[in-house]
C-alpha positions in Angstrom: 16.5 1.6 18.7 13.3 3.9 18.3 12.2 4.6 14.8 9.9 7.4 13.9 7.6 6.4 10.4 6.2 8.9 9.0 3.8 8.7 5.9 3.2 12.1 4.6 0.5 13.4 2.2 -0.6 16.4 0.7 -2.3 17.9 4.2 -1.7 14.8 6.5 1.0 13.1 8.3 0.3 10.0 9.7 3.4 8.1 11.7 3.9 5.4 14.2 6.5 5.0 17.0 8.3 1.5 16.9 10.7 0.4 19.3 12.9 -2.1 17.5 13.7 -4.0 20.2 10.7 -5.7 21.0 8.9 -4.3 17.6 6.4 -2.5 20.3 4.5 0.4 19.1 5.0 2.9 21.4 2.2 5.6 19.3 0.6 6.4 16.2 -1.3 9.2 15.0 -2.2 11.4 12.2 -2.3 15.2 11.6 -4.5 16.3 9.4 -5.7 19.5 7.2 -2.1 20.9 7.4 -2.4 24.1 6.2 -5.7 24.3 5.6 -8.4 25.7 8.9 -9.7 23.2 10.3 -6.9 21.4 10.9 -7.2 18.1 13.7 -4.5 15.6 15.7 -4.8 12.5 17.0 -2.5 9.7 19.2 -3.5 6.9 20.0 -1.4 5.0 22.6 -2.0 1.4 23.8 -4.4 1.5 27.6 -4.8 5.1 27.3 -7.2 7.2 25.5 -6.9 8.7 22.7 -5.4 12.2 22.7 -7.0 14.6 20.1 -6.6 18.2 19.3 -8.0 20.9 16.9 -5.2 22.9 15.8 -4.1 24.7 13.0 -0.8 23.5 11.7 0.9 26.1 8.7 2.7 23.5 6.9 4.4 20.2 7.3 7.3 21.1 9.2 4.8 22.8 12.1 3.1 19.2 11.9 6.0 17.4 12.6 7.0 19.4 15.5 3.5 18.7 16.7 4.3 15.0 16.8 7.2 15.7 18.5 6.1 17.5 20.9 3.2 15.1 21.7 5.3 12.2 21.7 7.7 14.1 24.0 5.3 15.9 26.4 4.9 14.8 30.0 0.8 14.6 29.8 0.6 12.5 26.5 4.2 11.3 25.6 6.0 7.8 25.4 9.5 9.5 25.3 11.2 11.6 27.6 13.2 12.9 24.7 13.9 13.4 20.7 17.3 12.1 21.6 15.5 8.2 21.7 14.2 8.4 18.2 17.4 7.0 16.7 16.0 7.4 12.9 13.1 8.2 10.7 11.4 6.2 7.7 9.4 7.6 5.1 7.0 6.2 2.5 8.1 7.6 -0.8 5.8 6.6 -3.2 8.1 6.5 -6.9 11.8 5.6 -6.8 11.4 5.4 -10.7 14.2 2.7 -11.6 17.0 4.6 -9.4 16.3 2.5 -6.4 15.2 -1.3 -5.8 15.9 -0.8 -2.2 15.3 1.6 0.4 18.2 4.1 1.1 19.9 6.7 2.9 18.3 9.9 2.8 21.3 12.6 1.5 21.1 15.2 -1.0 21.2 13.2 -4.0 18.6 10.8 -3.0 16.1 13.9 -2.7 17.1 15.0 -6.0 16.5 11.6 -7.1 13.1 12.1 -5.4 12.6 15.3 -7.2 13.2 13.9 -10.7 10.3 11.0 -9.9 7.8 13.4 -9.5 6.6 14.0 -12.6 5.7 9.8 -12.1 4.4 9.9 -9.0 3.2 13.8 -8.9 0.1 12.7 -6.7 2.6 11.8 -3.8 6.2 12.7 -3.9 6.3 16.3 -3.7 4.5 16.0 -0.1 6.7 12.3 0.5 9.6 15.3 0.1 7.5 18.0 2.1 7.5 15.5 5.0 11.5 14.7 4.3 12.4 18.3 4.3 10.3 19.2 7.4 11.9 16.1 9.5 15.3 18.0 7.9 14.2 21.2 9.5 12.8 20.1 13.3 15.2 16.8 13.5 18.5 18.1 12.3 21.6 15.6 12.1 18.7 12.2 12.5 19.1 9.9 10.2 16.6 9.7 7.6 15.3 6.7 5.0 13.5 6.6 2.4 11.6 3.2 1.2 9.8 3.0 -1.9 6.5 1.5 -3.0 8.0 0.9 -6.2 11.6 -0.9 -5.2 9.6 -4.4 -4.2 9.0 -4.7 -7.8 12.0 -4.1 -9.4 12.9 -7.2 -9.7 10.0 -7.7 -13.0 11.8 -9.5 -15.8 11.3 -6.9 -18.7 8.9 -8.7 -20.3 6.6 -8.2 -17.9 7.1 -4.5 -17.0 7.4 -3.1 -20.7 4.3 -1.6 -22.7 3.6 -2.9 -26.0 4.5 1.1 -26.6 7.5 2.2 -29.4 10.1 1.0 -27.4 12.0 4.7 -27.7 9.3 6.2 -25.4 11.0 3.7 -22.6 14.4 5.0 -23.6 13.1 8.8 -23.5 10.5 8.6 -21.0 11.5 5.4 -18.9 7.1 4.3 -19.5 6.8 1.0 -18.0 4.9 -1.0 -15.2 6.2 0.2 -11.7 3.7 -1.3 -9.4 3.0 0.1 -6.0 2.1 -0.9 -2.5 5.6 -2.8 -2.9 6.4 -3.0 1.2 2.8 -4.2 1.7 3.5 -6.8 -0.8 7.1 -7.7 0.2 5.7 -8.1 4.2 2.9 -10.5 3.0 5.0 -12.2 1.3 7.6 -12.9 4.0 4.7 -13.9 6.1 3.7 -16.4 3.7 7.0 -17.8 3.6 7.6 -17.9 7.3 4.1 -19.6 7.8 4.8 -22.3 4.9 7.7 -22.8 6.6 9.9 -21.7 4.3 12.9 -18.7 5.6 11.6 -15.2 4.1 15.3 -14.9 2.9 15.6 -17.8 1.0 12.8 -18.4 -0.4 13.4 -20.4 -3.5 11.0 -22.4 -5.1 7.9 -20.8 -3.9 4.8 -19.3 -5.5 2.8 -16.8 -3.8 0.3 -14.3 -5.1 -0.4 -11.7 -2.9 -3.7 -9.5 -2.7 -3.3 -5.4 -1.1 -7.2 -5.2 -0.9 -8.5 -1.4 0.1 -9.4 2.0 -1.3 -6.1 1.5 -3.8 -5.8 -2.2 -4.5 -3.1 -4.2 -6.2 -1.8 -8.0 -6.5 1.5 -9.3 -6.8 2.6 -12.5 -8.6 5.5 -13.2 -6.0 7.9 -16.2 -7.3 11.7 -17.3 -5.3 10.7 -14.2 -2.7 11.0 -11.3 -5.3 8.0 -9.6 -8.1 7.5 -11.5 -10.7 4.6 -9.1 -12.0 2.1 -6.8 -10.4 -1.4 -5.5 -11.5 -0.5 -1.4 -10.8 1.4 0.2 -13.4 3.4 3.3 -14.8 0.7 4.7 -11.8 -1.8 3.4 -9.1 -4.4 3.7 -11.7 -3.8 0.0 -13.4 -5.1 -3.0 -12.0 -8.0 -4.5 -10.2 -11.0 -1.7 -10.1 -10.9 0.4 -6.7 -12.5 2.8 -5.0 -12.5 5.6 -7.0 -10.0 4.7 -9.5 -11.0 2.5 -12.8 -8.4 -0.2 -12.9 -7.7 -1.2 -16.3 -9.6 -0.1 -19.1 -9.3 0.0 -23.0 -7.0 2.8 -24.0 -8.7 4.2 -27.0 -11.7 5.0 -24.2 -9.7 7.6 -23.1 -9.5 9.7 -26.8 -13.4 8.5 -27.0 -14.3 10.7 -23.7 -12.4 13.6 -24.3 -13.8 14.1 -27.5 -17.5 13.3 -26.5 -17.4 15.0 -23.7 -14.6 18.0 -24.7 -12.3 17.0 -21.8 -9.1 18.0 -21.0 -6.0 15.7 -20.3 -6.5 16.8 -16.5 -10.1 16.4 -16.7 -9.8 12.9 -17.6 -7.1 11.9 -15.5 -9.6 13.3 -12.3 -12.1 11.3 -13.4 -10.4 7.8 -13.9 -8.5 8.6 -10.8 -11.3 10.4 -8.7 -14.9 9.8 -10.4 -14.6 5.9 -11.4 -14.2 2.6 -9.7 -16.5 1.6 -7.5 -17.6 5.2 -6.6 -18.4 5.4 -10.8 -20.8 2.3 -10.6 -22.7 3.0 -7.7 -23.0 6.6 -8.1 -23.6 6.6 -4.1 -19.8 5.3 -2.0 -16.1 4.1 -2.8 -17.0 2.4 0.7 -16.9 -1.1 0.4 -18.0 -1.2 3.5 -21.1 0.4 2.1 -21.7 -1.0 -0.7 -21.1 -4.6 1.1 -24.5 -3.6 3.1 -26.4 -2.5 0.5 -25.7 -5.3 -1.5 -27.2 -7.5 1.1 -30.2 -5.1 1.0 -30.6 -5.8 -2.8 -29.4 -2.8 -4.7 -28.3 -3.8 -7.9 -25.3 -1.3 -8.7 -23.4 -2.7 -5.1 -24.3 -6.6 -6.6 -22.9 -5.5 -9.7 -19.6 -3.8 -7.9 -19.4 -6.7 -5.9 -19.3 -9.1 -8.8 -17.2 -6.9 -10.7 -14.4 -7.3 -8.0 -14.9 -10.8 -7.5 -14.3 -11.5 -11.7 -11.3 -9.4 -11.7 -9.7 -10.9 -8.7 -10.3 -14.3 -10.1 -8.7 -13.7 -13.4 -6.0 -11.7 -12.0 -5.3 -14.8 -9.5 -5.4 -17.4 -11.7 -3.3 -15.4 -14.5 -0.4 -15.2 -12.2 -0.7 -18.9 -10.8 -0.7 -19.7 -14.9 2.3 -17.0 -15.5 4.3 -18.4 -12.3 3.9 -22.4 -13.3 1.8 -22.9 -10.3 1.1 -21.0 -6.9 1.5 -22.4 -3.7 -0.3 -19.6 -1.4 -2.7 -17.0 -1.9 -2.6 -14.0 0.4 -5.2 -11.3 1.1 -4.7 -8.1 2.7 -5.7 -4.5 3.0 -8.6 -3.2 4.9 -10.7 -5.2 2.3 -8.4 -8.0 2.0 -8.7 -8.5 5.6 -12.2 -7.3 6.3 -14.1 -8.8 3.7 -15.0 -12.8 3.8 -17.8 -12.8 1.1 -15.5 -12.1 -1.4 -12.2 -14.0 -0.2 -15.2 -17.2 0.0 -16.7 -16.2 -3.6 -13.1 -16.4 -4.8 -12.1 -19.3 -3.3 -15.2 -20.8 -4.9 -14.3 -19.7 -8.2 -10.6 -21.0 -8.0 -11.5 -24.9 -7.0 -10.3 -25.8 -10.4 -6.5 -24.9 -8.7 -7.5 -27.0 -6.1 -8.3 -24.2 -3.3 -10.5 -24.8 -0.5 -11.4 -22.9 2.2 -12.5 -23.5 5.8 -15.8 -21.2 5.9 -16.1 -21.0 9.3 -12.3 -19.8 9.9 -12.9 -17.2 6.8 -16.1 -15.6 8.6 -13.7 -15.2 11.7 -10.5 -13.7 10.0 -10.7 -10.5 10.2 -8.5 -7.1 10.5 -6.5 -6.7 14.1 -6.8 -10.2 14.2 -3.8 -12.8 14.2 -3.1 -14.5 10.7 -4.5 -17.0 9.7 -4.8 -20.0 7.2 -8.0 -20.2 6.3 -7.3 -23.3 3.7 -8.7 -26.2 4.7 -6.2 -29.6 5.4 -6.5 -31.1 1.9 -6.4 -27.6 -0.1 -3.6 -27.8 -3.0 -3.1 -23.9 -1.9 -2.5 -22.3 1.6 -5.0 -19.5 1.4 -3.9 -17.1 4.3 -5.3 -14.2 5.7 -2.5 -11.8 6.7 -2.8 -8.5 8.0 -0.1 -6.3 6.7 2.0 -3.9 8.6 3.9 -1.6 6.2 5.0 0.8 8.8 7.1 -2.4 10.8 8.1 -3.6 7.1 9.6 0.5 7.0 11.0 0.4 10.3 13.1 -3.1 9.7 14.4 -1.5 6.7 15.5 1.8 8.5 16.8 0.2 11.7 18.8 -1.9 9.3 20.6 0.9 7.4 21.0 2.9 10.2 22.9 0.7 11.5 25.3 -0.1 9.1 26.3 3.2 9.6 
C-alpha cells in the first residue's frame, strides 16, 4: 500500500510518498507560494537529483495536481499511476475534544474540522484547503485525518483545565490541548521499543519527550499515553521558541495593550510572531544562528541560550516529579536533534535525577542520523536521541484505517 501525506499550510504543501510495505519513501517535496507569484516546487527522490520548478500554482487544489503529476510523470516520477496511491493522510492541526484518534475523512469529520477553527485558526482552514483539494483532483481515495491534538487526550483533567471559572470550559471548551501530538506519540514508541519494552503495552514506563524546533513542546508520557504537555489551548504555551514567547504572566498581556494601545490582534502577532528567541536577540529565530553567535560572544544569543536551557530543565524535572519518576528522556526536533550543547548543559543540570551522558556519543548524534542512547552505562535515565518521523507516524495510522475498510 502507497500512502500520499500531505501537510498543508496557508501557501505550501509539503508531502511525502511512503510505501507501506517496506516503509520506503518513494518522494517528498513541498510547493510553495500557492497563490501568491513567485510560486516554487521541489522533489527530492533518493539517487536522483532534486527536481525543482518555478511555477505559479492558483490555489491548493492546482498544487496538488502538481504533485501528482510529478510523482506520476515519466521524467521525474516514482509511480506509473494515481491508481498506486491507495490513501492520503493529512496533518490537521486541532481535533478540539471530538477526536483522540485519527479518523476517516467524511463529511462530518470536515464539519468537525470546521467547528475547530476558531482553536486552531492559524492551521485548519488550509489543513481543510488541502482536504478539499485532494477531494477535488483524487475523487473516491480515501482520506485521513490525524490530529496534533488527539496524542494528548488522554490528560487526566487536572492537568488540562485552567484555573479559569470553570463555565468558560463548559461554554467555550478553554483547556490545555497540546500539539505536535504524532511527533510525541512516535518518540515515544521509539523509546519504548529501545528500553525494550512493546510500544503497545507499555505499562509502567516514564518518558518525557522533547519536540525541539522553531515551535517546541514536551510531553510527560506515563503507561504509553500524555500525561501532560507544555503547549496549550494553542502553540503559544510552553517552552520559549522561535518567535513565539512560551509562557508568560497573563496580566502582561492587559499591561501591553494599554502601554502601548494595542489591539487583541496586535498582541497576539507579537507573542506569536515578534517574541521568543527572535524578541531577545532582536537579529534571528535561528537557533542555528544564534548557536554561532553565541560562541562568538554576543550576549543576547548567551542569554537565549541559557534561557532555553532553564526552561527545559524545569520543564524536565517537573514532569519526572509529576510522573513519580522518569525512566527516559527523549529529544527531538531539528533542535532536539541538532543541538548537543544544550542536550549536554541539560544533562548536566539534571545529575541530581541521576542522568549522565556519554559526551562523545552526544557531539555525534545528530539529525538523519540513527538513534541513539546517548546515556552512559550507569545513568539512572536512558537519555536517547531520536529523530522523529511524523509523516511515517501519519502513514501507519492511515494504512491502518484504510484497511479496516
Amino acid at each position: 500500500m502507497k500512502i500520499l501525506v500531505i501537510n498543508a499550510g496557508s501557501s505550501s504543501i509539503k508531502y511525502q510518498l511512503i510505501d507501506m510495505e517496506n516503509e520506503t519513501l518513494l518522494a517528498k517535496g513541498q510547493a510553495d507560494r500557492i497563490g501568491i507569484e513567485g510560486g516554487n516546487f521541489k522533489q527530492k527522490v533518493e539517487g536522483r537529483e532534486d527536481y525543482k520548478l518555478d511555477i505559479f500554482m492558483k490555489d491548493h487544489a492546482d498544487a496538488v495536481k502538481l504533485v501528482l503529476d510529478t510523482l506520476t510523470s515519466k521524467e521525474n516520477g516514482v509511480i506509473a499511476s494515481l491508481s498506486e496511491i491507495s490513501a492520503v493522510g493529512h496533518r490537521v492541526l486541532h481535533g478540539g475534544e471530538k477526536f483522540s484518534g485519527s479518523v476517516i475523512i467524511n463529511e462530518d469529520v470536515i464539519a468537525a474540522i470546521e467547528e475547530c477553527c476558531e482553536l486552531g485558526p492559524l492551521h485548519n482552514p488550509h489543513n481543510l484547503t488541502g482536504i478539499r483539494a485532494c477531494e477535488k483532483t483524487m475523487p473516491g481515495v480515501p482520506q485521513v485525518a490525524v490530529f496534533d491534538t488527539g496524542f494528548h487526550q488522554t490528560m487526566p483533567d487536572y492537568a488540562y483545565l485552567y484555573a479559569l471559572p470553570y463555565e468558560y470550559y463548559e461554554k467555550y471548551r478553554i483547556r490545555r490541548y497540546g500539539f505536535h501530538g504524532t511527533s510525541h506519540r512516535y518518540v515515544s514508541m521509539r523509546a519504548a521499543a529501545l528500553l525494550g519494552k512493546d510500544p503497545a503495552n507499555a505499562e509502567g514506563l516514564k518518558v518525557v519527550t522533547c519536540h525541539l524546533g522553531n515551535g517546541s513542546s514536551i510531553a510527560a508520557v506515563k503507561d504509553g499515553k500524555c500525561y501532560d504537555t507544555t503547549m496549550g489551548l494553542t502553540p503559544l504555551e510552553g517552552i520559549m521558541m522561535g518567535t513565539r514567547c512560551g509562557s508568560i504572566d497573563p496580566a502582561i498581556v492587559p499591561l501591553l495593550m494599554k502601554k502601548e494601545n494595542l489591539t487583541p490582534d496586535q498582541i497576539d502577532t507579537i507573542m506569536n510572531k515578534k517574541s521568543g528567541m527572535l524578541g531577545i536577540t532582536q537579529k534571528t529565530s535561528d537557533n542555528r544562528d544564534i548557536e554561532q553567535a553565541a560562541k562568538a560572544g554576543d550576549a543576547r544569543c548567551q542569554l537565549v541560550e541559557n534561557m532555553v536551557v532553564h526552561q527545559l530543565t524545569k520543564y524536565i524535572g517537573s514532569y519526572a516529579a509529576a510522573m513519580g519518576g522518569v525512566d527516559a528522556i527523549t529529544f527531538a526536533g531539528g533542535i532536539g536533534e541538532n543541538n548537543p550543547h544544550y542536550r549536554s548543559r541539560v544533562a548536566k543540570n539534571l545529575e541530581f535525577m541521576g542522568v549522565k551522558i556519554d559526551e562523545e556519543l552526544n557531539q555525534k548524534a545528530m539529525r538523519g542520523a540513527a538513534e541513539v542512547d546517548i546515556s552512559t552505562p550507569d545513568s539512572k535515565v536512558r537519555v536517547f536521541v531520536i529523530p522523529t518521523n511524523e509523516e511515517l507516524m501519519i502513514a501507519k495510522d492511515t494504512e491502518e484505517l484504510v484497511a479496516a475498510l
